[in-house]
C-alpha angles and dihedrals in degrees: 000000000000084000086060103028084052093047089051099050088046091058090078139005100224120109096236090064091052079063105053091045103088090048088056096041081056102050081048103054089044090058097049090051090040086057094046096042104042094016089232103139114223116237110251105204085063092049082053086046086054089045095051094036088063098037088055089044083053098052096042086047084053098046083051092054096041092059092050101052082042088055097047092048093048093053091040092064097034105074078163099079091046116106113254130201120265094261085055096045115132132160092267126121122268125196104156143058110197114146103084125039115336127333134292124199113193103245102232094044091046088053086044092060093037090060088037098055092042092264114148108221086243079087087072092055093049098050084052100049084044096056095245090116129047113250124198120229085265097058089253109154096194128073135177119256128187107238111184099208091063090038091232155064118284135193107255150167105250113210122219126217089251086060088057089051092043095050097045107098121262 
């Protein structure tokens, strides 16, 4: 089980994969005892399915993550694109509300950046299945927010505390 657990942690670097590995492992060693104890030979194009299945979850996991830890430090170094207060408006771009709760990053602008930094929009679903993104009862994954320099709501991403944790680097 450590053989395979190792050869599948070695296959890639990222930590996703860290985390499949013992399933595979797993998969791996019960068909080796299956085998030895019934002589019924696992196919081994399915135990390779099982290898690259994980390997692809893994790496979809990773480019998730990674947007996210690109977005945050994008909107970390560009005070620019935070809201600002009615006595601070200008005609600049915003694209953030940070300053109260979590954050809220206005939709289009969000998909704007996604398509910009190479992101396929795929990212947004998966922050939400993973919790990273409020999500109303009805599965709704936008909310209006009130931004002061446009002097309305506005339809956002909302951030959770589990995004902020997520983003910070390991």
């Amino acid at each position: 089980w450590e053989s395979y657990r190792e050869e599948v942690s070695s296959a890639s670097a990222g930590p996703f994969v860290g985390r499949a590995a013992p399933y595979v492992a797993s998969i791996r060693l019960a068909a080796e005892l299956m085998q030895e104890a019934t002589g019924v030979k696992a196919h081994a194009e399915a135990l390779q399915l099982v290898l690259e299945c994980a390997l692809e979850g893994a790496s979809t996991a990773e480019r998730h993550r990674a947007a996210l830890r690109d977005l945050w430090d994008y909107l970390g170094s560009r005070p620019d694109l935070h809201d600002a207060r009615e006595e601070e408006r200008s005609s600049r771009e915003v694209m953030v509300r940070w300053d109260q709760g979590p954050p809220a990053v206005i939709a289009r602008s969000l998909r704007r950046w996604l398509d910009r930094e190479g992101y396929q929009l795929d990212v947004v679903e998966e922050w939400a299945r993973l919790g990273l993104l409020k999500v109303a009862p009805d599965g709704r994954t936008t909310h209006p927010v009130e931004f002061h320099s446009v002097g309305r709501r506005v339809r956002c991403y909302v951030f959770t505390s589990k995004a902020a944790a997520e983003a910070q680097p390991t």
